[in-house]
N, CA, C and O atoms as CSV, one atom per row, in Angstrom:
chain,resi,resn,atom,element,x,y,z
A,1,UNK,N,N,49.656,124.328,-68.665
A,1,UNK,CA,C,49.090,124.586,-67.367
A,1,UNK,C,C,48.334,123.345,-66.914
A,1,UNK,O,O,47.881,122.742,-67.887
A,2,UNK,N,N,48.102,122.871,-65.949
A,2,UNK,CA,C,47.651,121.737,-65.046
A,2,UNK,C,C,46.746,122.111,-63.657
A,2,UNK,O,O,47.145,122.402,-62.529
A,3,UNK,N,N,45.578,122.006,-64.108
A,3,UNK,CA,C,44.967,122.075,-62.328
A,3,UNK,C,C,44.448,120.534,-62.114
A,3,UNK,O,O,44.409,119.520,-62.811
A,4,UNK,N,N,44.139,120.831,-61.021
A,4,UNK,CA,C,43.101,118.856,-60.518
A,4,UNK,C,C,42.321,119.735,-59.700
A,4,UNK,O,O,42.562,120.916,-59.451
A,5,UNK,N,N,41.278,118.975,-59.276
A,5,UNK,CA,C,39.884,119.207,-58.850
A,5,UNK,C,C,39.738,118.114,-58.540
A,5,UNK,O,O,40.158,117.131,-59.151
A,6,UNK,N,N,38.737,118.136,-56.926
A,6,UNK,CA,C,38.744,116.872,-56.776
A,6,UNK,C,C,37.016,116.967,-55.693
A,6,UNK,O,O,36.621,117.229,-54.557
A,7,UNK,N,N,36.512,116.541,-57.057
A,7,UNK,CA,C,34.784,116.724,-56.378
A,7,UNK,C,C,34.316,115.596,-56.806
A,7,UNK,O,O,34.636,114.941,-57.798
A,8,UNK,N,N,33.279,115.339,-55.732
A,8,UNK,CA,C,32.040,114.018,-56.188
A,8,UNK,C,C,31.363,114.698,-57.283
A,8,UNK,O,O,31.046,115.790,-57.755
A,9,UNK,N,N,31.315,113.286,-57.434
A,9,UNK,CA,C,30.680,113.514,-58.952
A,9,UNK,C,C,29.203,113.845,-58.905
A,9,UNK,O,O,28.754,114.257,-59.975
A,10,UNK,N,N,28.516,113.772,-58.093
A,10,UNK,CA,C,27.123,114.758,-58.265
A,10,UNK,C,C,27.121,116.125,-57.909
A,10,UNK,O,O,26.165,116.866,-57.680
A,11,UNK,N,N,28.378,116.357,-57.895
A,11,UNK,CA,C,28.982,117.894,-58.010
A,11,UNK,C,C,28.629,118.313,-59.055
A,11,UNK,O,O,27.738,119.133,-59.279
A,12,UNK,N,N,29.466,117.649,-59.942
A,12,UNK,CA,C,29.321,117.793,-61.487
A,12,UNK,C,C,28.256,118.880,-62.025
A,12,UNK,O,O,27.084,118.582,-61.795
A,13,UNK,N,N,28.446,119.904,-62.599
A,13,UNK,CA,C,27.067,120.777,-62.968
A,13,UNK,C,C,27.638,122.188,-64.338
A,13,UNK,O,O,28.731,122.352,-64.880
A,14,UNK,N,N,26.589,122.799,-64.450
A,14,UNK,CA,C,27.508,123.796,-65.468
A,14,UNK,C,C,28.515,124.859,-64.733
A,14,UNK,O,O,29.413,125.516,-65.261
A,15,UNK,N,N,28.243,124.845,-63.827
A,15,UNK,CA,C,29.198,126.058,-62.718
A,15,UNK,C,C,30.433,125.489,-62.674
A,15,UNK,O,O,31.344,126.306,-62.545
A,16,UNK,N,N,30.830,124.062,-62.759
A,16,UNK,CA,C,32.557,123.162,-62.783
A,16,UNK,C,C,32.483,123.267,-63.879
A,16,UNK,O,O,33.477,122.589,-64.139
A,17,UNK,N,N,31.911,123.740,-65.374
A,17,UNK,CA,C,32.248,123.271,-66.741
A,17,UNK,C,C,32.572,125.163,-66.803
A,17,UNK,O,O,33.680,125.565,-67.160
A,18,UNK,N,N,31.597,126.020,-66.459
A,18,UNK,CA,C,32.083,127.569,-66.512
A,18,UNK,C,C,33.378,128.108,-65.430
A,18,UNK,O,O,33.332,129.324,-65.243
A,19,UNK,N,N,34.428,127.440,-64.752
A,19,UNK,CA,C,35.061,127.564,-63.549
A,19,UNK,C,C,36.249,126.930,-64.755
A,19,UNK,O,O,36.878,127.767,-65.402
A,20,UNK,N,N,36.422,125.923,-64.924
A,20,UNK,CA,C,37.148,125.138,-66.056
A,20,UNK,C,C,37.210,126.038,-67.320
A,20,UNK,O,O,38.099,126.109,-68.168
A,21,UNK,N,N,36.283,126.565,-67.243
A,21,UNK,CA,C,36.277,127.644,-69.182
A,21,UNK,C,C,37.041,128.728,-68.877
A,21,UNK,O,O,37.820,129.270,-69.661
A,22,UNK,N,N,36.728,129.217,-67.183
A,22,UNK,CA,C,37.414,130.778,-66.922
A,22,UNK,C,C,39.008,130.350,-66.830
A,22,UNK,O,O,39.943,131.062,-67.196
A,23,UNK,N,N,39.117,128.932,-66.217
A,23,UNK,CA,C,40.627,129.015,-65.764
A,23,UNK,C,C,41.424,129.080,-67.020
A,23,UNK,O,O,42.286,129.945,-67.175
A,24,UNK,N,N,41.035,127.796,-68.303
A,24,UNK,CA,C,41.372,127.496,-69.300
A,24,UNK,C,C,41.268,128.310,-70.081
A,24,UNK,O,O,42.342,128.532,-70.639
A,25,UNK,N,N,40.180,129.113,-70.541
A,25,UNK,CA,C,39.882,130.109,-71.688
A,25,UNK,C,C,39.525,128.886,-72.714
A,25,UNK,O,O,39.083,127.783,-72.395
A,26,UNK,N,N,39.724,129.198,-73.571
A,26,UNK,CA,C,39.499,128.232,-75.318
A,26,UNK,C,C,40.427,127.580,-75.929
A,26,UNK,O,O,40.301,127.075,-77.044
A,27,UNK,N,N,41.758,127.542,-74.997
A,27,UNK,CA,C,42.555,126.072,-75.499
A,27,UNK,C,C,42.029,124.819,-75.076
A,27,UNK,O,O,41.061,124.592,-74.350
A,28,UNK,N,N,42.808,124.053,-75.635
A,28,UNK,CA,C,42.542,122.409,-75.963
A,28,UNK,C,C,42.745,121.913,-74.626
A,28,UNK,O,O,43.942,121.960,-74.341
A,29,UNK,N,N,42.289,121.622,-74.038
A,29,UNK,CA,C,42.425,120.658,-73.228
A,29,UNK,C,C,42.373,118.889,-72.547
A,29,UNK,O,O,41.941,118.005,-73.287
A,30,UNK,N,N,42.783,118.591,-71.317
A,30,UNK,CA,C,42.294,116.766,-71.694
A,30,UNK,C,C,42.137,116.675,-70.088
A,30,UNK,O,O,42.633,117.084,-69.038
A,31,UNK,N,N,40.936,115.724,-70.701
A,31,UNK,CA,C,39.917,115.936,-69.076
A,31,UNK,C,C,40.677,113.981,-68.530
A,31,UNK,O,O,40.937,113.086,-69.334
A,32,UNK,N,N,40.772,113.936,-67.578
A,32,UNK,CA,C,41.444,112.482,-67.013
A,32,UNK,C,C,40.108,112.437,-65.867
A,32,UNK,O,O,39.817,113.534,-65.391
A,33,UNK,N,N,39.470,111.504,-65.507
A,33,UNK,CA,C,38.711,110.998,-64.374
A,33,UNK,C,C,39.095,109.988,-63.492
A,33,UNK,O,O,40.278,109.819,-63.787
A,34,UNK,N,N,38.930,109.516,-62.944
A,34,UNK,CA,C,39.832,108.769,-62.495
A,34,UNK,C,C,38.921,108.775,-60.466
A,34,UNK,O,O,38.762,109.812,-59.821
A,35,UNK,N,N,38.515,107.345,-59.962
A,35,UNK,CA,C,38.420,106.853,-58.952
A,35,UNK,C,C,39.470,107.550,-57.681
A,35,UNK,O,O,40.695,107.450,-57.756
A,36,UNK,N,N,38.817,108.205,-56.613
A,36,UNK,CA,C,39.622,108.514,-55.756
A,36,UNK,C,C,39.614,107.096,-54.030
A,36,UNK,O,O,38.713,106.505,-53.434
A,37,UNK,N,N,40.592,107.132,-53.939
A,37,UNK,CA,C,40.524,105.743,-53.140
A,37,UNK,C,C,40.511,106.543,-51.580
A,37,UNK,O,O,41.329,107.450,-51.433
A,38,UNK,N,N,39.694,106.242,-50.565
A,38,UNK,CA,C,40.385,106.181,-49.606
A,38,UNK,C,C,41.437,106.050,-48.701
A,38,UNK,O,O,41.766,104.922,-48.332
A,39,UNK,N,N,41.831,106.730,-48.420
A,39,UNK,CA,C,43.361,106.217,-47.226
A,39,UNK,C,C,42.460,105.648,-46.275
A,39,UNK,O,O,41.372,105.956,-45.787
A,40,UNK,N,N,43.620,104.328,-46.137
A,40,UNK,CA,C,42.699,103.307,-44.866
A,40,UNK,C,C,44.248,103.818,-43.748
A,40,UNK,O,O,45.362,104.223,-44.078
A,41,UNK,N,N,43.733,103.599,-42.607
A,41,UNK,CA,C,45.020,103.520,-41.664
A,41,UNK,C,C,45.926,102.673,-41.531
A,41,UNK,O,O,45.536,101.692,-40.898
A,42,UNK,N,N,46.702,102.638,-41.771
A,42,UNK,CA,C,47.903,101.710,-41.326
A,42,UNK,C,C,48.141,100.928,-40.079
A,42,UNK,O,O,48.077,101.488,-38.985
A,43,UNK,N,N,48.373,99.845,-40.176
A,43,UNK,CA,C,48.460,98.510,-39.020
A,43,UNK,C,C,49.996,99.297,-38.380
A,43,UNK,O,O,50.789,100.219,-38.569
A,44,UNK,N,N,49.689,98.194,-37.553
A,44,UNK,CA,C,50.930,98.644,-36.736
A,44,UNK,C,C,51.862,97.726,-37.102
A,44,UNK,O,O,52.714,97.528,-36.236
A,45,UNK,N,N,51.979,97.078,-38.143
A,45,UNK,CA,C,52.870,96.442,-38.440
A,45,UNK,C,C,53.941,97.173,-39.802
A,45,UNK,O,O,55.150,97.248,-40.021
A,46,UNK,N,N,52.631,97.626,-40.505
A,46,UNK,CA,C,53.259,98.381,-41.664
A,46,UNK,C,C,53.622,99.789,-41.386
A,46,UNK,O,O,54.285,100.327,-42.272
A,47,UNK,N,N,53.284,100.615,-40.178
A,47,UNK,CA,C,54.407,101.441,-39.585
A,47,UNK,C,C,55.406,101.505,-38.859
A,47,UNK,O,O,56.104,102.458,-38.513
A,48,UNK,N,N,55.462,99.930,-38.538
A,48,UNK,CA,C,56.690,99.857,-38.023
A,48,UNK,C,C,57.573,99.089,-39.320
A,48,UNK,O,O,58.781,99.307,-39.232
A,49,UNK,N,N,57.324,98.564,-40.044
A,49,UNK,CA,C,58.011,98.687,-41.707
A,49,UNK,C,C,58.552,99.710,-42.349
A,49,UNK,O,O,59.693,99.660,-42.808
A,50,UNK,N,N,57.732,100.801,-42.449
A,50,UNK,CA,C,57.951,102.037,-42.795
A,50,UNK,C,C,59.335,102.791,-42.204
A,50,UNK,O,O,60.267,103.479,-42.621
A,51,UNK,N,N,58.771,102.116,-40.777
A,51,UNK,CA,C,59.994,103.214,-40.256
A,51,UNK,C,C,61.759,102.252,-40.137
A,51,UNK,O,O,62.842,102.668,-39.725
A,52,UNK,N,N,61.401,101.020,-40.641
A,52,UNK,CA,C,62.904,100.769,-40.636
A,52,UNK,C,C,63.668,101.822,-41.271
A,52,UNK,O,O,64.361,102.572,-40.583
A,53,UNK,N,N,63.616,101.908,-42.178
A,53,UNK,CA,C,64.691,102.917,-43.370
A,53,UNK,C,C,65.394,103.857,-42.620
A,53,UNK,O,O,66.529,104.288,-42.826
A,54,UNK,N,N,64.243,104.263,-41.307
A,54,UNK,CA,C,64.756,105.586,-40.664
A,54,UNK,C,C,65.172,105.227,-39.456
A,54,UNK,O,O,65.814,106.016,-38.762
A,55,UNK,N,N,64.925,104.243,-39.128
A,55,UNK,CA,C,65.622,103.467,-38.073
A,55,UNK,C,C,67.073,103.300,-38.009
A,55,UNK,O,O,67.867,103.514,-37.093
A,56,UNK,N,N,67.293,102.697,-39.671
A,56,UNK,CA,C,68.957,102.569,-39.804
A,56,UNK,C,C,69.155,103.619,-40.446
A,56,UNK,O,O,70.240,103.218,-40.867
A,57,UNK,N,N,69.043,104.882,-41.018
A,57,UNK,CA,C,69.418,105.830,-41.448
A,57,UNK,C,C,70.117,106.612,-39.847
A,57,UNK,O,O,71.085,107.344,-39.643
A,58,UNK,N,N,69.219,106.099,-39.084
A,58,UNK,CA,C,69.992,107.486,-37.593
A,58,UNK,C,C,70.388,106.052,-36.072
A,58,UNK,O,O,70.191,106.291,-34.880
A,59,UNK,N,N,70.860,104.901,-36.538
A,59,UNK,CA,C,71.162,104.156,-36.196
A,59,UNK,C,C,72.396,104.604,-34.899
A,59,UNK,O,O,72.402,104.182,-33.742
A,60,UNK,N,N,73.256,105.454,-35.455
A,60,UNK,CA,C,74.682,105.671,-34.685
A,60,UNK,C,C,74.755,107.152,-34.103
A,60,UNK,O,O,75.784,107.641,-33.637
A,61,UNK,N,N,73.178,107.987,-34.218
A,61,UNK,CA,C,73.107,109.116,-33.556
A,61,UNK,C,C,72.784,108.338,-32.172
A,61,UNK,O,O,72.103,107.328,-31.998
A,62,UNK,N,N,73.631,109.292,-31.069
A,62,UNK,CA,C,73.666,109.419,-30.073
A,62,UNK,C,C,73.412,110.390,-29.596
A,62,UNK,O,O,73.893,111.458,-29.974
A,63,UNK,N,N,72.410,110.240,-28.436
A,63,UNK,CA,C,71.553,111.262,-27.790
A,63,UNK,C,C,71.790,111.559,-26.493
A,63,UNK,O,O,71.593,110.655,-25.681
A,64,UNK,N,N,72.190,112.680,-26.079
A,64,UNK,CA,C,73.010,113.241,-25.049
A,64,UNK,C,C,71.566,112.919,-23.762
A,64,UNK,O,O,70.424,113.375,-23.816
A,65,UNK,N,N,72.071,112.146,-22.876
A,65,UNK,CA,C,70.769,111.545,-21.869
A,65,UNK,C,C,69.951,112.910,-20.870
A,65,UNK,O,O,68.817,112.696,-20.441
A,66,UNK,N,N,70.526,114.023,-20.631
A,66,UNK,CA,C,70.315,114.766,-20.103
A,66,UNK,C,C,69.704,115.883,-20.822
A,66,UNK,O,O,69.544,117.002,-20.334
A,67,UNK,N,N,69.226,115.381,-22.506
A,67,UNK,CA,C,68.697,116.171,-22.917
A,67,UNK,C,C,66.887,116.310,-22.450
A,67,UNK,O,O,66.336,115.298,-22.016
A,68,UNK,N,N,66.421,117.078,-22.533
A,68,UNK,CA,C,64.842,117.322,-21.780
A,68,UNK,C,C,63.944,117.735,-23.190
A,68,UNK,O,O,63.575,118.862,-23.522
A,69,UNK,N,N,63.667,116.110,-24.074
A,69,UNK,CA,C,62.966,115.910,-24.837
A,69,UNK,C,C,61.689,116.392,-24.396
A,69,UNK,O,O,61.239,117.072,-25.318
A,70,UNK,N,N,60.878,116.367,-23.419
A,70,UNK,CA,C,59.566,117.126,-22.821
A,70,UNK,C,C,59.958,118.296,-23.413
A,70,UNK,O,O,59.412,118.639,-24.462
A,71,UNK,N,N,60.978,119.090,-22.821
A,71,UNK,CA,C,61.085,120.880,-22.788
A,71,UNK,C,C,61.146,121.312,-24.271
A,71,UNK,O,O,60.874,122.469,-24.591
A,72,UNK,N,N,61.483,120.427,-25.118
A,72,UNK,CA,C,61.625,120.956,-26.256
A,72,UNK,C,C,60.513,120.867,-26.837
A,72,UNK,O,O,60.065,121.675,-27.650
A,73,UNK,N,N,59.939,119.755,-26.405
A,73,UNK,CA,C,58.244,119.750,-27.261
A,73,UNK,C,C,57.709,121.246,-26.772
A,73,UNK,O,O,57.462,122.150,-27.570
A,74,UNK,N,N,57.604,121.331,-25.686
A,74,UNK,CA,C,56.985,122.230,-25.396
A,74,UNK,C,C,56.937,123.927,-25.362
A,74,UNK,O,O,56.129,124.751,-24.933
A,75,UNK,N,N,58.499,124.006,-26.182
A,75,UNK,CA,C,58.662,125.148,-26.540
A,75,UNK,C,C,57.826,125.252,-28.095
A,75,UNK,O,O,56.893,125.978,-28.439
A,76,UNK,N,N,58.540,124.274,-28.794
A,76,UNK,CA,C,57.642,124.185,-30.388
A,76,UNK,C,C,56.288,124.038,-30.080
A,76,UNK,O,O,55.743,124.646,-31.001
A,77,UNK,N,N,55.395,123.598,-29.340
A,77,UNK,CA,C,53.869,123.863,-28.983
A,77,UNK,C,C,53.393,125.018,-28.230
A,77,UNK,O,O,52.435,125.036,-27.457
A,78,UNK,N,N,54.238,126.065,-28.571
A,78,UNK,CA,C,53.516,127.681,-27.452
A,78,UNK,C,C,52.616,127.766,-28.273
A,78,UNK,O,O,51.753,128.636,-28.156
């Protein structure tokens, strides 16, 4: 079994060590810690990187001009 938890560490207290005992019970377990990084935002350079792959993946779809890209958003947003 595998959970993650993901609290600051002045979280830390006996209530995360009794929460961990209920999930686990009295097998062995192995505790990993480990630095959580921020997501920074992405430049506009490295999303437009990103999106090559999918750029040439739908390269030779053709899109019928009279389709009403508005109307469809706006059915999926009721």
């Amino acid at each position: 079994m595998q959970h993650t938890f993901q609290i600051k560490s002045g979280s830390l207290n006996a209530h995360f060590l009794e929460s961990v005992r209920a999930i686990f019970g009295d097998r062995e377990i192995k505790i990993v810690i480990e630095d959580v990084e921020k997501a920074r935002p992405l430049s506009q350079k490295e999303l437009y990187k990103k999106s090559l792959p999918i750029i040439d993946r739908f390269k030779n779809v053709k899109v019928d001009p009279k389709l009403d890209l508005s109307a469809m958003a706006n059915e999926v947003n009721l």
